[in-house]
mmCIF file of the N, C-alpha and C atoms, coordinates in Angstrom:
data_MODEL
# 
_entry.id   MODEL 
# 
loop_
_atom_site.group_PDB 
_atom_site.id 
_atom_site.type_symbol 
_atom_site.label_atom_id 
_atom_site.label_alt_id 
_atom_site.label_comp_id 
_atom_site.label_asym_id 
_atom_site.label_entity_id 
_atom_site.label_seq_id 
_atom_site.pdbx_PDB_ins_code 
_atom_site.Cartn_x 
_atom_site.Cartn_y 
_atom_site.Cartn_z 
_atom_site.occupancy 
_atom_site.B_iso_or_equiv 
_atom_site.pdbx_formal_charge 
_atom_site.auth_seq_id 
_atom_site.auth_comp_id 
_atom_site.auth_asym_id 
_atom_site.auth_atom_id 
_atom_site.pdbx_PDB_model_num 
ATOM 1   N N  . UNK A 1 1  ? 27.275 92.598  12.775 1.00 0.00 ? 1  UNK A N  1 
ATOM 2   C CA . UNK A 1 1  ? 26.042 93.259  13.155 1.00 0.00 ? 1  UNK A CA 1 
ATOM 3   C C  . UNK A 1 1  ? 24.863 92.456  12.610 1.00 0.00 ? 1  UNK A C  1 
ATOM 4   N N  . UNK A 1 2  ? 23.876 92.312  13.025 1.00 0.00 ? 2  UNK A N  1 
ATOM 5   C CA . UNK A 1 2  ? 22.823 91.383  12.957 1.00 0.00 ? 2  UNK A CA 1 
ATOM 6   C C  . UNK A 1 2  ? 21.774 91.847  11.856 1.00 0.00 ? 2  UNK A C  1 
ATOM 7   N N  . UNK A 1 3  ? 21.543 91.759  11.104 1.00 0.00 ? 3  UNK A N  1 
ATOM 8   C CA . UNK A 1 3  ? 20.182 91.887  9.568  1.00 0.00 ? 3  UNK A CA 1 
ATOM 9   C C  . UNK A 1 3  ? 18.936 92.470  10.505 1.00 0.00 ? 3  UNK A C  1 
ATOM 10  N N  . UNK A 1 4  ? 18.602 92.416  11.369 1.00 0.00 ? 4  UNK A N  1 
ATOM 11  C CA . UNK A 1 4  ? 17.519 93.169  11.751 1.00 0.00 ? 4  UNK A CA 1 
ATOM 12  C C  . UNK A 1 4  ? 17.785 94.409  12.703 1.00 0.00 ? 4  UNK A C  1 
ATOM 13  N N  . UNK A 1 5  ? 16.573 95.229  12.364 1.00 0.00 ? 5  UNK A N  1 
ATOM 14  C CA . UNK A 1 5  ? 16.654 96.312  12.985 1.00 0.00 ? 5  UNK A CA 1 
ATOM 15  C C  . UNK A 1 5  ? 15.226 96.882  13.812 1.00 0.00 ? 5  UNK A C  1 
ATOM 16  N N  . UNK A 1 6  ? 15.686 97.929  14.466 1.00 0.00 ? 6  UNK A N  1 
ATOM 17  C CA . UNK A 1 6  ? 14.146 98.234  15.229 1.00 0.00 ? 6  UNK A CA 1 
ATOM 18  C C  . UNK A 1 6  ? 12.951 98.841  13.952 1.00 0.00 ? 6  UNK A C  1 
ATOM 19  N N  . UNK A 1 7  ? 12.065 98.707  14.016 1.00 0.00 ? 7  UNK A N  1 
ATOM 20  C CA . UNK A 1 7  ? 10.494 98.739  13.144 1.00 0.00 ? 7  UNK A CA 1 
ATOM 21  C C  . UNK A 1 7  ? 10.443 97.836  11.980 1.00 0.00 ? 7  UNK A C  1 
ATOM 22  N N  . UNK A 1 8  ? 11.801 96.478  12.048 1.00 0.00 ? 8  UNK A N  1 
ATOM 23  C CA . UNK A 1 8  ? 11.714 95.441  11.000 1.00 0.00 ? 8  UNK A CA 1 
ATOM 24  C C  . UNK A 1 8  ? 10.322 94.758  11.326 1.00 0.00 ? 8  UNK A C  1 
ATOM 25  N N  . UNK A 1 9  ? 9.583  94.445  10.346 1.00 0.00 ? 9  UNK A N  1 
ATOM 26  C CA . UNK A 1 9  ? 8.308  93.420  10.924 1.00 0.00 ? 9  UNK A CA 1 
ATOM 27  C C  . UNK A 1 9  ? 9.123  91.791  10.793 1.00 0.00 ? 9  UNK A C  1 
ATOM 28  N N  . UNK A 1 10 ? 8.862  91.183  12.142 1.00 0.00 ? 10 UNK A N  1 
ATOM 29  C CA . UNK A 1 10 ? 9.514  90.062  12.280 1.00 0.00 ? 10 UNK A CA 1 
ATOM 30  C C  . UNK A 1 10 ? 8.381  88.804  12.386 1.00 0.00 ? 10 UNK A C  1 
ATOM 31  N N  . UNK A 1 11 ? 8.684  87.675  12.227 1.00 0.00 ? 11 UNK A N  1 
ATOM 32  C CA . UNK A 1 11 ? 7.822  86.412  12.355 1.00 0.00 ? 11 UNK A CA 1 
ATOM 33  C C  . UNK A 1 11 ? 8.436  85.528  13.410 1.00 0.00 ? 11 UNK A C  1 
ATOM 34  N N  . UNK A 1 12 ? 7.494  85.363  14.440 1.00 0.00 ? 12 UNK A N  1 
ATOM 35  C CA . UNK A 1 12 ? 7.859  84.068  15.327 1.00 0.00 ? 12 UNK A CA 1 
ATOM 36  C C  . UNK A 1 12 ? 8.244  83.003  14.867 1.00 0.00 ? 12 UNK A C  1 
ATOM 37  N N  . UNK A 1 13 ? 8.884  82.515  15.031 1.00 0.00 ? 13 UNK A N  1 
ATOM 38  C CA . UNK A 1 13 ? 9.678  80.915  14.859 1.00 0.00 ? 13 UNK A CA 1 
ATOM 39  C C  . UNK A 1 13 ? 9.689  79.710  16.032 1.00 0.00 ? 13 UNK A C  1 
ATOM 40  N N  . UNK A 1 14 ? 9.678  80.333  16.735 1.00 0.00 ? 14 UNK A N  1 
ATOM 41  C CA . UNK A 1 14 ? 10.155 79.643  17.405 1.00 0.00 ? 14 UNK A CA 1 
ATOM 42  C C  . UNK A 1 14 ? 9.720  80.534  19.538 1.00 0.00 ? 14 UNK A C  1 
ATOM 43  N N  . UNK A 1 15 ? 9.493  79.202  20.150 1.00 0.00 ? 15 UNK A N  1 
ATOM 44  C CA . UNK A 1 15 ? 8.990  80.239  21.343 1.00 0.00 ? 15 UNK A CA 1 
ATOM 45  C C  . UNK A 1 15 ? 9.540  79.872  23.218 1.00 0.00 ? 15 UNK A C  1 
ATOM 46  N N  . UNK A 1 16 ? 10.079 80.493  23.722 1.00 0.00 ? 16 UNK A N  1 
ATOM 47  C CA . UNK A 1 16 ? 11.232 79.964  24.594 1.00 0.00 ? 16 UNK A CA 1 
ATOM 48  C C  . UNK A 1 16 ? 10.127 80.052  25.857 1.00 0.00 ? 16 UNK A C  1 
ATOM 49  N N  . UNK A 1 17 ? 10.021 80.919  26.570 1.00 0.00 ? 17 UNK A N  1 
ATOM 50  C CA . UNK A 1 17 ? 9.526  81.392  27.094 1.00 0.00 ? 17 UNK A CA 1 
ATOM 51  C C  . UNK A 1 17 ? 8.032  82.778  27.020 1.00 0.00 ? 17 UNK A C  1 
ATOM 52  N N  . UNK A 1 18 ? 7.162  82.559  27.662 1.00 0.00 ? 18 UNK A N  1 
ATOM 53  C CA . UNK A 1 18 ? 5.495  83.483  27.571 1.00 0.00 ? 18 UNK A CA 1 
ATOM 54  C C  . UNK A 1 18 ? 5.127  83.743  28.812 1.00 0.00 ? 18 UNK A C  1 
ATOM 55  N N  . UNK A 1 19 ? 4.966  85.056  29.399 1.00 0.00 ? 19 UNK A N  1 
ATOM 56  C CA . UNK A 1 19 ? 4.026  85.207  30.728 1.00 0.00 ? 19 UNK A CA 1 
ATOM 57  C C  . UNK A 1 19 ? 3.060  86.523  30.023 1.00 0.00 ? 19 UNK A C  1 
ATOM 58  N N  . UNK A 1 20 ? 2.719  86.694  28.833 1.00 0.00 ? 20 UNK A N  1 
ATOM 59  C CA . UNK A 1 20 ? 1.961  87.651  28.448 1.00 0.00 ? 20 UNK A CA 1 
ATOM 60  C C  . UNK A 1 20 ? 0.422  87.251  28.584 1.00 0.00 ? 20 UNK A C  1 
ATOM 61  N N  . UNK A 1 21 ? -0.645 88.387  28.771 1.00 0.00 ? 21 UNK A N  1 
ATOM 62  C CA . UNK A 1 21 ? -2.014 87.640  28.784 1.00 0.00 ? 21 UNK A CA 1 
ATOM 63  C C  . UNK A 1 21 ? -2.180 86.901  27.533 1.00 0.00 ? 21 UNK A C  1 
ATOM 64  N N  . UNK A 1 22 ? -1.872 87.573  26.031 1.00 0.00 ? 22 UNK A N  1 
ATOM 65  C CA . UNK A 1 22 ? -2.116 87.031  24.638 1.00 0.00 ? 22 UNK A CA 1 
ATOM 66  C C  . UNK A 1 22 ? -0.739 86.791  24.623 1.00 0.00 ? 22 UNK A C  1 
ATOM 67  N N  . UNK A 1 23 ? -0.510 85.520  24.822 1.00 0.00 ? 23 UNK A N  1 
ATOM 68  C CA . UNK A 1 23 ? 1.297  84.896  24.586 1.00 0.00 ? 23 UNK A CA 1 
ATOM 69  C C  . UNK A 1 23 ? 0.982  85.074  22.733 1.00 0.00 ? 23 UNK A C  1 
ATOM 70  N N  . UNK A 1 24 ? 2.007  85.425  22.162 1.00 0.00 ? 24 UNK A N  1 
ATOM 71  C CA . UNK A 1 24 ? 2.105  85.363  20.879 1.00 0.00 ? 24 UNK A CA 1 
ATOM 72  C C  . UNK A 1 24 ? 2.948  84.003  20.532 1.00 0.00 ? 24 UNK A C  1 
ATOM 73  N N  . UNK A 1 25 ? 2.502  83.594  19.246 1.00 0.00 ? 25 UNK A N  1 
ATOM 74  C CA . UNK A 1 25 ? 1.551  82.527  18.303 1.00 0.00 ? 25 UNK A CA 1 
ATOM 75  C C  . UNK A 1 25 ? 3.155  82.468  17.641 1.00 0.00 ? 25 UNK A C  1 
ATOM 76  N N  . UNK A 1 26 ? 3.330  80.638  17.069 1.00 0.00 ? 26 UNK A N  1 
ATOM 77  C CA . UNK A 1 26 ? 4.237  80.744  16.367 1.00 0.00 ? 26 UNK A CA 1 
ATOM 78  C C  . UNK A 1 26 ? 3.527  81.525  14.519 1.00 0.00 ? 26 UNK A C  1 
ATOM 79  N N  . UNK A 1 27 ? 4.402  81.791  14.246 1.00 0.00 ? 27 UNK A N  1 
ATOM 80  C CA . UNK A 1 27 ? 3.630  82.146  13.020 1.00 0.00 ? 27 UNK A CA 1 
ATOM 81  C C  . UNK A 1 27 ? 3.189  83.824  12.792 1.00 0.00 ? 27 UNK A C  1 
ATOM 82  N N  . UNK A 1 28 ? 2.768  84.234  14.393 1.00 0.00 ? 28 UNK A N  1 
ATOM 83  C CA . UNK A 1 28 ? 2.461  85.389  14.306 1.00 0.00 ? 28 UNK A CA 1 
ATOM 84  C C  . UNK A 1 28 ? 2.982  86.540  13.850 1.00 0.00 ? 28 UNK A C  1 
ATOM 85  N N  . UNK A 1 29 ? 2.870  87.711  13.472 1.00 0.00 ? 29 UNK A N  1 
ATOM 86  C CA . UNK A 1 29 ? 4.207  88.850  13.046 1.00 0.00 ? 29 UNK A CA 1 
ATOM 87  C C  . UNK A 1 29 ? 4.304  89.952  13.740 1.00 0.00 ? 29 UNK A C  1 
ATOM 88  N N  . UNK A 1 30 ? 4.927  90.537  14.238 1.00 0.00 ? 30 UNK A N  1 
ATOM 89  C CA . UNK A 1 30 ? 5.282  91.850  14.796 1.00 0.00 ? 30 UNK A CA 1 
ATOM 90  C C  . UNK A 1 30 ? 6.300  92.629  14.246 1.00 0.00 ? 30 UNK A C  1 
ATOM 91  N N  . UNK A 1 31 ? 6.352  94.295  15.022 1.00 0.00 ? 31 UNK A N  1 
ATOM 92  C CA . UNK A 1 31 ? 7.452  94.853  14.767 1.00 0.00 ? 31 UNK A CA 1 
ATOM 93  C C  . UNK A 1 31 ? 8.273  94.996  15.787 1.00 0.00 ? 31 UNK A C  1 
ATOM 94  N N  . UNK A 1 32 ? 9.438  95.030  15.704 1.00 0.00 ? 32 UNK A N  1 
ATOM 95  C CA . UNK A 1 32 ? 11.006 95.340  16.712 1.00 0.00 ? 32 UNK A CA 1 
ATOM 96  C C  . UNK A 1 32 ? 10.268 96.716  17.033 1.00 0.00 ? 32 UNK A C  1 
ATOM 97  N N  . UNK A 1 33 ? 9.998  97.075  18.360 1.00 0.00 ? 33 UNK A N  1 
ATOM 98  C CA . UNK A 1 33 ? 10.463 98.396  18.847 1.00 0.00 ? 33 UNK A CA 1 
ATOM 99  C C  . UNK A 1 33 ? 11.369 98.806  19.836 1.00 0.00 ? 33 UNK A C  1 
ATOM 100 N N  . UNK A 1 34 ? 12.511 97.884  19.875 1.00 0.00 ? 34 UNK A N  1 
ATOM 101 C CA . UNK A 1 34 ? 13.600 98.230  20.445 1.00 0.00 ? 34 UNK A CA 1 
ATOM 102 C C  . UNK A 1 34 ? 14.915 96.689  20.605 1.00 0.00 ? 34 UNK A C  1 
ATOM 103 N N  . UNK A 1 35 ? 15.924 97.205  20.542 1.00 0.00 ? 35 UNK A N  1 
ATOM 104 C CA . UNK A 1 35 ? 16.629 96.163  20.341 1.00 0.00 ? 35 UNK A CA 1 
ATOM 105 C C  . UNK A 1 35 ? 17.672 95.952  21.798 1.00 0.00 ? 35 UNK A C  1 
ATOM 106 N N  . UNK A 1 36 ? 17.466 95.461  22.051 1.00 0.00 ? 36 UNK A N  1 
ATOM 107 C CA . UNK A 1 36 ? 18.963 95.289  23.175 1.00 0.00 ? 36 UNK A CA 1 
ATOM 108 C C  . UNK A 1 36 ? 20.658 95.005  22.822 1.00 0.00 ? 36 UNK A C  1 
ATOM 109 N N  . UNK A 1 37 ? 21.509 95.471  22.978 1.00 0.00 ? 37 UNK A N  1 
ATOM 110 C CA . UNK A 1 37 ? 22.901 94.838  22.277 1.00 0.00 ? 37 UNK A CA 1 
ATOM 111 C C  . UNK A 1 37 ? 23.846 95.010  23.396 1.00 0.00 ? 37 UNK A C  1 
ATOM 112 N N  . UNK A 1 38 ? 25.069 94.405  23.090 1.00 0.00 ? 38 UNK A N  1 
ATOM 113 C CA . UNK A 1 38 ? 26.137 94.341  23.662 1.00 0.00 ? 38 UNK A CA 1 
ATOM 114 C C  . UNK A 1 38 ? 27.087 94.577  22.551 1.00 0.00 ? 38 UNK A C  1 
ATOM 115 N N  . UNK A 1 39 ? 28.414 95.399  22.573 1.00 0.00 ? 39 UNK A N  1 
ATOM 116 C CA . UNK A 1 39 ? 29.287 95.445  21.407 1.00 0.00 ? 39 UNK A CA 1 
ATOM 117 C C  . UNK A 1 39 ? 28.621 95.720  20.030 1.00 0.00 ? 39 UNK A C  1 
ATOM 118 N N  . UNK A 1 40 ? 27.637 96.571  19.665 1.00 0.00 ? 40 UNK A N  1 
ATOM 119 C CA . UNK A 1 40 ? 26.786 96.136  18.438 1.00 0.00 ? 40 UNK A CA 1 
ATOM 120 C C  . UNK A 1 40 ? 25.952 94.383  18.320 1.00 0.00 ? 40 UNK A C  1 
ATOM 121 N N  . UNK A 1 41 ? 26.194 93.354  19.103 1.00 0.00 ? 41 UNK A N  1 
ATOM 122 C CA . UNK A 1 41 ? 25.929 92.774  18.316 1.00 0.00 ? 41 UNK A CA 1 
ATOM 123 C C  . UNK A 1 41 ? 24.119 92.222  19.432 1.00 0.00 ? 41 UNK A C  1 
ATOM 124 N N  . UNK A 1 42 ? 23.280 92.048  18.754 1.00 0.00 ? 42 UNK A N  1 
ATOM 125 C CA . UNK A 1 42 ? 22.011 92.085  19.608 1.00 0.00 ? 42 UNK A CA 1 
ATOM 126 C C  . UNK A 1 42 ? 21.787 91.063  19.910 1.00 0.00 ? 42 UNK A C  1 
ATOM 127 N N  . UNK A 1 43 ? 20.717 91.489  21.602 1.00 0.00 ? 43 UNK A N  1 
ATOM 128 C CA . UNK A 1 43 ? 21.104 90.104  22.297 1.00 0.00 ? 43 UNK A CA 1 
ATOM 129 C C  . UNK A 1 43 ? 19.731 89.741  22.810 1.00 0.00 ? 43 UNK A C  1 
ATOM 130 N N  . UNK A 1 44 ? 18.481 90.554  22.243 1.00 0.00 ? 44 UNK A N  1 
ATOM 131 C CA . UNK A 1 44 ? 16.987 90.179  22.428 1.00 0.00 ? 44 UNK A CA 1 
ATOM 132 C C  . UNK A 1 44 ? 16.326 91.855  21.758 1.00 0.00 ? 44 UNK A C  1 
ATOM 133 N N  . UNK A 1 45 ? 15.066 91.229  21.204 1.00 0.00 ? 45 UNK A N  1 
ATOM 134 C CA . UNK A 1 45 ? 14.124 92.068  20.788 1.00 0.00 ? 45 UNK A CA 1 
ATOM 135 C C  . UNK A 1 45 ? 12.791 92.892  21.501 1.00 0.00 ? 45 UNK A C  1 
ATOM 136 N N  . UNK A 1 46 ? 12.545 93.429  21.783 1.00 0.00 ? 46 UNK A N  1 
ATOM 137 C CA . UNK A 1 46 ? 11.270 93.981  21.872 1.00 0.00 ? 46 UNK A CA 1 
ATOM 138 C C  . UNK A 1 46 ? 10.239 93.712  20.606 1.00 0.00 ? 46 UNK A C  1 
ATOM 139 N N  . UNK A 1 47 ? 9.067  92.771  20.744 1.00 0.00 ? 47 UNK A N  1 
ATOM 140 C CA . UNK A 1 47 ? 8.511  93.013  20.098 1.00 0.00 ? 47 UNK A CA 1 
ATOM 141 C C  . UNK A 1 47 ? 7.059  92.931  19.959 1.00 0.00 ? 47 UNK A C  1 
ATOM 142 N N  . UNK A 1 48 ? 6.043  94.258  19.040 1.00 0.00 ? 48 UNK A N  1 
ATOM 143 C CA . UNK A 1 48 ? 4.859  94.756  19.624 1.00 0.00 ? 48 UNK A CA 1 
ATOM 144 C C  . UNK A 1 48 ? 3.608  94.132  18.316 1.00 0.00 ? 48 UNK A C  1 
ATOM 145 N N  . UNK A 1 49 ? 3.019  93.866  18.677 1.00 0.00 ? 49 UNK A N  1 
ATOM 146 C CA . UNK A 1 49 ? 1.995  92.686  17.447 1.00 0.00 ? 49 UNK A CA 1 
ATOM 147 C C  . UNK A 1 49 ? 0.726  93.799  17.639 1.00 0.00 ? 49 UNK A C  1 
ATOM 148 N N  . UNK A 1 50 ? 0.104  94.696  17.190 1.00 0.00 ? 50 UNK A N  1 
ATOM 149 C CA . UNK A 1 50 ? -0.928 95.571  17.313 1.00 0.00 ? 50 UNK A CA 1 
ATOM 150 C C  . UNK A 1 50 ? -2.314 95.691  16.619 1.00 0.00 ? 50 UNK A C  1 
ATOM 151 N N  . UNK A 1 51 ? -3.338 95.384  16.908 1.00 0.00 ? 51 UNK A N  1 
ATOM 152 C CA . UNK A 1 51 ? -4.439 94.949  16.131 1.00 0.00 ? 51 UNK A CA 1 
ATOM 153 C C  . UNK A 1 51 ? -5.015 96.151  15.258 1.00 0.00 ? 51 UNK A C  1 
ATOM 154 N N  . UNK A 1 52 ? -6.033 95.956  13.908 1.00 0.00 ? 52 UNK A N  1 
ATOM 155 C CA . UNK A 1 52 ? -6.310 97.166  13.187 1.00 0.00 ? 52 UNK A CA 1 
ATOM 156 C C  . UNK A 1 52 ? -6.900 98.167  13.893 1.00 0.00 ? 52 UNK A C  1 
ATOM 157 N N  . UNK A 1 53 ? -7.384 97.913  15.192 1.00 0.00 ? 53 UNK A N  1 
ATOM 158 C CA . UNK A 1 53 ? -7.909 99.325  15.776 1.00 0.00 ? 53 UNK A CA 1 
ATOM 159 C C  . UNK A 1 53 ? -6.742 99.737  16.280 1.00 0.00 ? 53 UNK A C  1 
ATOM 160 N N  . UNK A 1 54 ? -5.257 99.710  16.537 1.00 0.00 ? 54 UNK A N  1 
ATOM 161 C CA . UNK A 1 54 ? -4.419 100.516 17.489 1.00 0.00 ? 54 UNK A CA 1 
ATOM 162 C C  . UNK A 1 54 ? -4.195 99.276  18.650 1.00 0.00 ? 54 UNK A C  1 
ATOM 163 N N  . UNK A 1 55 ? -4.724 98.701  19.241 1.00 0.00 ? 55 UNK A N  1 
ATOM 164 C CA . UNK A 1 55 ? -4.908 98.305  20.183 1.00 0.00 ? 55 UNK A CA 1 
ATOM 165 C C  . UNK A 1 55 ? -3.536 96.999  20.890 1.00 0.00 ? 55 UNK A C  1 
ATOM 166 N N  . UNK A 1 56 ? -2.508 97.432  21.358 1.00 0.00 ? 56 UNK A N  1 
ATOM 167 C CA . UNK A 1 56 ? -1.469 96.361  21.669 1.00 0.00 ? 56 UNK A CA 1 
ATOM 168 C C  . UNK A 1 56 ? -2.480 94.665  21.612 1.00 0.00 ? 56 UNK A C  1 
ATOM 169 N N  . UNK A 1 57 ? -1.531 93.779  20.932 1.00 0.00 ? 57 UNK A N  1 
ATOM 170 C CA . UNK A 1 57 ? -2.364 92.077  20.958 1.00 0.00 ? 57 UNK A CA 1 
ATOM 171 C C  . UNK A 1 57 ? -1.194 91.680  22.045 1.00 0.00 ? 57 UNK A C  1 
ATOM 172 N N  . UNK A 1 58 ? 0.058  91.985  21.834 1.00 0.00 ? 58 UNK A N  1 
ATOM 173 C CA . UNK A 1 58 ? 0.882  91.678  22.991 1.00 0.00 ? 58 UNK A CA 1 
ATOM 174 C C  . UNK A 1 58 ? 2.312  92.238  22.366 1.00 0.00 ? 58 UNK A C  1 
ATOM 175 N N  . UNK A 1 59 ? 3.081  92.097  23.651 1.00 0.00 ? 59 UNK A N  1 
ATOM 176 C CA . UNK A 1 59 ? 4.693  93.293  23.728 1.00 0.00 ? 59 UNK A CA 1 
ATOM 177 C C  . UNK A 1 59 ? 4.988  92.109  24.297 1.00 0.00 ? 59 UNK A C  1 
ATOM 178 N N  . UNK A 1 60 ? 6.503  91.559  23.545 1.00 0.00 ? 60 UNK A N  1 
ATOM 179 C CA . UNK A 1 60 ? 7.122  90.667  24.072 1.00 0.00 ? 60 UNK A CA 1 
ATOM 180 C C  . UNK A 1 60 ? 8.452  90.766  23.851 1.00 0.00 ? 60 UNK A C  1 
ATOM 181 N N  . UNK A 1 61 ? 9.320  89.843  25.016 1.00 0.00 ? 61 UNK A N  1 
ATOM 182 C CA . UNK A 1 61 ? 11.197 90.298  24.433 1.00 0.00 ? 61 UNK A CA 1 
ATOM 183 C C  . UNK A 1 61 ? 10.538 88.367  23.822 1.00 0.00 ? 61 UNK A C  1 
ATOM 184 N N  . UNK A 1 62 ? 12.020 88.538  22.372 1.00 0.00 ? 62 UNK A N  1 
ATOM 185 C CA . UNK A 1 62 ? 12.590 87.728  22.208 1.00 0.00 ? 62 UNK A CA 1 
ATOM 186 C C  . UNK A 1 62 ? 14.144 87.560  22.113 1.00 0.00 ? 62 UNK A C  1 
ATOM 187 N N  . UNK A 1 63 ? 14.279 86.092  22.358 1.00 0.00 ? 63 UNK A N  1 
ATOM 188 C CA . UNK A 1 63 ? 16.095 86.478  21.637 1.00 0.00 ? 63 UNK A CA 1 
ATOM 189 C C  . UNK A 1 63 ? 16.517 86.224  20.463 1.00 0.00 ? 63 UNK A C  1 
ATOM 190 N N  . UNK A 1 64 ? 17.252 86.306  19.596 1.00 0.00 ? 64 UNK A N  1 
ATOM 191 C CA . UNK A 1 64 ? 17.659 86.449  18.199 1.00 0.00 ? 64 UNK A CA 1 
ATOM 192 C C  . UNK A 1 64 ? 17.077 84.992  17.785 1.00 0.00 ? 64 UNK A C  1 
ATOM 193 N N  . UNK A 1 65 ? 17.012 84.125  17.772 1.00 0.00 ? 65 UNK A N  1 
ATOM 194 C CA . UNK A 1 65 ? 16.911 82.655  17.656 1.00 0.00 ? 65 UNK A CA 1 
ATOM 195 C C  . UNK A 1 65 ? 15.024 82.287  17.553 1.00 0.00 ? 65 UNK A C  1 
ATOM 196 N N  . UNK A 1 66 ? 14.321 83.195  17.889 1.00 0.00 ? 66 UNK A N  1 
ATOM 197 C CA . UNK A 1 66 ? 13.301 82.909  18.043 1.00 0.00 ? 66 UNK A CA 1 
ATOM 198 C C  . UNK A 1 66 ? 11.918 83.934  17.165 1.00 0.00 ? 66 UNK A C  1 
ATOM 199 N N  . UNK A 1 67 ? 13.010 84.843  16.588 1.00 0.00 ? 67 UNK A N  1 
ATOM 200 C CA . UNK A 1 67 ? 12.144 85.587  15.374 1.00 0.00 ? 67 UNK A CA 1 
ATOM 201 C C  . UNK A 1 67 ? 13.217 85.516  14.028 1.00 0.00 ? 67 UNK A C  1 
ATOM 202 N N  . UNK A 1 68 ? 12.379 85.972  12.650 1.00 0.00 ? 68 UNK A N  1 
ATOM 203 C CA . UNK A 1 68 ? 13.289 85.646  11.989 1.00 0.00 ? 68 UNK A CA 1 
ATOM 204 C C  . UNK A 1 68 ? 12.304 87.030  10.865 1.00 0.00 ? 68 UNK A C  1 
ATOM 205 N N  . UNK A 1 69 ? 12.848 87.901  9.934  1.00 0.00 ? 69 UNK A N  1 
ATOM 206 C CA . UNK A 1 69 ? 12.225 88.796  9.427  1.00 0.00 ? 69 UNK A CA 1 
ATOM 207 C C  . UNK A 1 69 ? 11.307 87.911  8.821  1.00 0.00 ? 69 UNK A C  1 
ATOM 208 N N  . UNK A 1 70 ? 9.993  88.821  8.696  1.00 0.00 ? 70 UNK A N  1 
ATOM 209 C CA . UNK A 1 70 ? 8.698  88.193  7.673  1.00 0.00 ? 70 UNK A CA 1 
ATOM 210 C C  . UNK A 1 70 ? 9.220  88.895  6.206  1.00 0.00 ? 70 UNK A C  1 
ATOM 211 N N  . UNK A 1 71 ? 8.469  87.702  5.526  1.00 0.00 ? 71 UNK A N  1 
ATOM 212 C CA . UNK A 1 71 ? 8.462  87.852  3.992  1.00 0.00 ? 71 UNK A CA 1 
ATOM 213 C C  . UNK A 1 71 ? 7.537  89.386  3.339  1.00 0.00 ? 71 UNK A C  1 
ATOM 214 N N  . UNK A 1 72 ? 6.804  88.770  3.629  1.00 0.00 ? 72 UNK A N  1 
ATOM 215 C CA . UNK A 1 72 ? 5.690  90.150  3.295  1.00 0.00 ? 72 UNK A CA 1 
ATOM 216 C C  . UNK A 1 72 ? 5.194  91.089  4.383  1.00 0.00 ? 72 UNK A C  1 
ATOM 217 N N  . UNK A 1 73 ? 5.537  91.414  4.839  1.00 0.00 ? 73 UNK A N  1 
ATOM 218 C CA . UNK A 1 73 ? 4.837  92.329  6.219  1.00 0.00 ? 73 UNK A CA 1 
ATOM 219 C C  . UNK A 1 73 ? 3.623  92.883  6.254  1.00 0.00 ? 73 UNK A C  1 
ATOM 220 N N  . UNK A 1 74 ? 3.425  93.165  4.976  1.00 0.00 ? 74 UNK A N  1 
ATOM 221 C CA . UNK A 1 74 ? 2.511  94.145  4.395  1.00 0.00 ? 74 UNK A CA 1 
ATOM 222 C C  . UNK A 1 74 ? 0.784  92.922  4.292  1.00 0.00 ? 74 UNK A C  1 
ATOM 223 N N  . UNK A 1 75 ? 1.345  92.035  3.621  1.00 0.00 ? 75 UNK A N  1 
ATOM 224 C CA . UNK A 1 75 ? 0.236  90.848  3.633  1.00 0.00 ? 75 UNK A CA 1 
ATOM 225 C C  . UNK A 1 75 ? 0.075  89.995  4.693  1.00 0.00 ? 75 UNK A C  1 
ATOM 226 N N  . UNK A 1 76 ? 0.931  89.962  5.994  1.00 0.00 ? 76 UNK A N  1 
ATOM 227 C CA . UNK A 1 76 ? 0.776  89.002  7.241  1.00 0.00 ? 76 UNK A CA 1 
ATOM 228 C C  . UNK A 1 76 ? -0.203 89.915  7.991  1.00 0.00 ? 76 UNK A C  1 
ATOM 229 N N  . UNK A 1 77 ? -1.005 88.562  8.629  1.00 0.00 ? 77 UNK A N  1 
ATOM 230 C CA . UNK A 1 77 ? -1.658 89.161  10.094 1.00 0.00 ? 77 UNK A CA 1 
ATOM 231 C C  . UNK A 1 77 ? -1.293 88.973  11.294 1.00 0.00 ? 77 UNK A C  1 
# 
């Protein structure tokens, strides 16, 4: 079973594919709000990057390979 879970705050790494208006940023951080799997084991992320007013910055799938959990969640922007 895979170390992350849905509302983990995750960090881009890495970026395969973007058709979002605000393509998200290597570096950038979000949270998982939903996971996709097969057999338990997961096979792309949902994930939502939201600015201090509320406001979605962008909702994107990734696949496992291309986020990786953030260190501090609490201190990333």
């Amino acid at each position: 079973m895979n170390a992350l879970k849905e509302f983990d705050t995750v960090k881009v790494v890495r970026l395969l594919d973007s058709d979002v208006m605000r393509p998200p940023r290597i570096g950038d951080t979000g949270v998982i709000v939903h996971i996709d799997s097969v057999d338990d084991k997961a096979t792309g992320y949902m994930v939502e990057k939201v600015a201090p007013n509320g406001y979605t910055i962008w909702l994107a799938d990734f696949l496992p390979d291309e986020i990786e959990l953030a260190e501090n969640p609490a201190t990333q922007e």
